[in-house]
N, C-alpha and C positions, 0 to 999 in steps of 0.2 A: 290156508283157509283162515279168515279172520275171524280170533275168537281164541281158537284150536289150544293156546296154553294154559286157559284161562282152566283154574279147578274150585272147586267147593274145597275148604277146612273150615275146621275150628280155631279161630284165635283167639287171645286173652284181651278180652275187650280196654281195657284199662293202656293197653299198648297204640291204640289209635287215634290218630288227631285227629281238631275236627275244626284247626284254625282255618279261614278262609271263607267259609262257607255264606254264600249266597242269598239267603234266607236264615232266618232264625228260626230256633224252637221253640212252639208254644205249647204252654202246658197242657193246656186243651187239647191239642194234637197229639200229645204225647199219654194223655188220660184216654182218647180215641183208640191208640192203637196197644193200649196195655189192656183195655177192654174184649178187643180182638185177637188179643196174643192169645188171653187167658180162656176165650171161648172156641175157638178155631187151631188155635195153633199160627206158627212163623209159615205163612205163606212165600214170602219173596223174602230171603236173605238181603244183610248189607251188602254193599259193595265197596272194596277197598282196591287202592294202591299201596303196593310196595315199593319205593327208590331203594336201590343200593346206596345211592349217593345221595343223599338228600339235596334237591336242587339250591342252585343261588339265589340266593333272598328267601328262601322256607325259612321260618323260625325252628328252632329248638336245637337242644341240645347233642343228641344220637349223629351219629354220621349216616344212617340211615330214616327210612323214616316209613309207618304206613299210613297212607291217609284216606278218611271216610272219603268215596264218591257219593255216595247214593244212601237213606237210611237213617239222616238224623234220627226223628221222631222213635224208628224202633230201636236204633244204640240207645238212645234214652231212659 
């Protein structure tokens, strides 16, 4: 079943990257949804990848790596 491994935690935000990314983050966007955080609550969590091996040509340092999918504006 696709999907099936996938689980909800908690991680130490500080640990995740966010090189690559597609779109930037505007501060507007990000004043938008701290607005919403602080009246509603985290509706839709990040979403992240973990490599064991962090692929060839990612940057950084770790031999691992986790990276933002999904979530700029609320990791912000």
């Amino acid at each position: 079943m696709p999907g099936a491994d996938r689980k909800l935690q908690q991680l130490d935000i500080t640990s995740i990257e966010t090189h690559g990314r597609l779109r930037t983050v505007k501060e507007a966007g990000v004043e938008a949804v701290a607005a919403s955080l602080a009246s509603i609550g985290l509706r839709t969590p990040i979403s992240v990848r973990y490599y064991e091996e962090r692929p060839e040509g990612m940057p950084g340092e770790t031999v691992d790596a986790l990276v933002l999918l999904t979530g700029a504006h609320r990791l912000e």
